[in-house]
C-alpha positions in Angstrom: -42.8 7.3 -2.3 -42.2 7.1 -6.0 -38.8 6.1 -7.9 -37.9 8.2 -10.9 -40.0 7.4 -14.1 -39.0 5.9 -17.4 -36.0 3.1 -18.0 -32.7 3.0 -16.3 -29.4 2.1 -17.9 -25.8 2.4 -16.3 -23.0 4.3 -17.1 -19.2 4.5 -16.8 -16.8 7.0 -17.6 -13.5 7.9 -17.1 -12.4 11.1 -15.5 -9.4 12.6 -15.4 -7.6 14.3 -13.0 -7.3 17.9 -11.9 -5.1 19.8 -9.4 -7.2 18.7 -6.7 -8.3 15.3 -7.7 -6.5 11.9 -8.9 -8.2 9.9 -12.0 -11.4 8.5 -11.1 -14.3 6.8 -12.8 -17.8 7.6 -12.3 -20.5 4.5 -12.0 -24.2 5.7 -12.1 -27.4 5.3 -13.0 -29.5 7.9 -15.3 -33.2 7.4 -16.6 -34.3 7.9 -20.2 -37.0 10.4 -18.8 -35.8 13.6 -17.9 -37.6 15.0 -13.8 -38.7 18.1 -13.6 -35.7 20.2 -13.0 -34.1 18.2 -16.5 -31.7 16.0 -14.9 -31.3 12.5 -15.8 -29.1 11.3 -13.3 -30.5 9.1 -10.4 -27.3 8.1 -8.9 -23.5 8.2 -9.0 -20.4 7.6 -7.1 -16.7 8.0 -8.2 -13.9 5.5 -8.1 -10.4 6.9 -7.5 -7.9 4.8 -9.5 -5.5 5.7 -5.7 -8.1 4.1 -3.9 -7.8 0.1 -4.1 -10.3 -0.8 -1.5 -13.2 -0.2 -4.1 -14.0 -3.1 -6.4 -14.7 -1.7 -9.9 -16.5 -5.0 -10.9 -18.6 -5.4 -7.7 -19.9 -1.4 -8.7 -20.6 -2.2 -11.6 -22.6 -5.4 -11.2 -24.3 -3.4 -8.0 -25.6 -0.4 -10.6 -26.6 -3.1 -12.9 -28.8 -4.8 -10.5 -30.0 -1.3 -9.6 -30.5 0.1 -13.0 -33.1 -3.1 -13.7 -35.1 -2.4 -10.1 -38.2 -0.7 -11.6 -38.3 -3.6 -14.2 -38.3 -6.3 -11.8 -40.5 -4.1 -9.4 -42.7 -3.8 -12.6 -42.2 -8.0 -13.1 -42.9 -9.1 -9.6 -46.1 -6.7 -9.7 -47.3 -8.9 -12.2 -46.4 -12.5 -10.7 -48.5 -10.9 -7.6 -51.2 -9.8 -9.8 -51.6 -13.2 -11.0 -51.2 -15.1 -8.3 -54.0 -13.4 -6.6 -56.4 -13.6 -9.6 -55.4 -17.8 -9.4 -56.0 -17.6 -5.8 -59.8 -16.1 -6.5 -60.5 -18.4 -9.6 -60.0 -21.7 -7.4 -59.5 -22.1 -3.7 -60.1 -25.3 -3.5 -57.0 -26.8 -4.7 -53.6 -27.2 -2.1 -51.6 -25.8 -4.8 -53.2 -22.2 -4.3 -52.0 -21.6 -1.0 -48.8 -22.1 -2.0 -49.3 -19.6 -4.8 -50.8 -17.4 -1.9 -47.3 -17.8 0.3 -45.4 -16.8 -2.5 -47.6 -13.7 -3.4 -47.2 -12.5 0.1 -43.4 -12.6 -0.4 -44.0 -10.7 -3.3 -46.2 -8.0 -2.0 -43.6 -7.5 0.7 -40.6 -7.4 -1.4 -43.3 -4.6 -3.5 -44.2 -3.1 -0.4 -40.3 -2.2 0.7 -39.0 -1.4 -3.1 -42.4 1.6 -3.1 -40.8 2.9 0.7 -44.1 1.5 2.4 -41.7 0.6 5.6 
């Protein structure tokens, strides 16, 4: 499984109403690469202003947190990669299985963010 190229920012805007809706405001997520078919948009969801039971500020730090996954999938990659290459440079030391716990955590939080489970 592969997550939508290039870098992801969040969004907000207001919309207003129609005959058939109330005010709302859209949260999403959109990448700076355009797929295939041109769109931008990775995901969305809409807050009506009648609806109370949605937190605006919890959406909005949620699509923040989203909007930076492929650069901490991209960042943890990294830790694991050196981890690993300080694992093979010196196994003799306590301190390197340590480092060798913490890069298994990491390749499983890698393994679940690319849809490996």
């Amino acid at each position: 499984m592969k997550h939508t190229k290039g870098k992801w920012e969040w969004y907000q805007k207001k919309i207003r109403a129609t005959r058939r809706t109330p005010d709302c405001i859209e949260i999403g997520i959109i990448s700076d690469t355009a797929r295939k078919d041109g769109t931008r948009t990775i995901m969305s969801t809409q807050i009506f202003d009648d609806n109370p039971s949605w937190k605006k500020e919890e959406l909005l730090a949620n699509a923040k947190l989203i909007a930076s996954a492929p650069e901490l999938l991209e960042a943890l990659k990294e830790i694991y990669k050196t981890a690993c290459d300080a694992e093979d440079k010196d196994r003799s030391n306590g301190w390197v299985r340590d480092i060798k716990d913490i890069a298994d955590l990491q390749l499983e939080a890698i393994k679940k963010a690319e849809g490996h489970y």
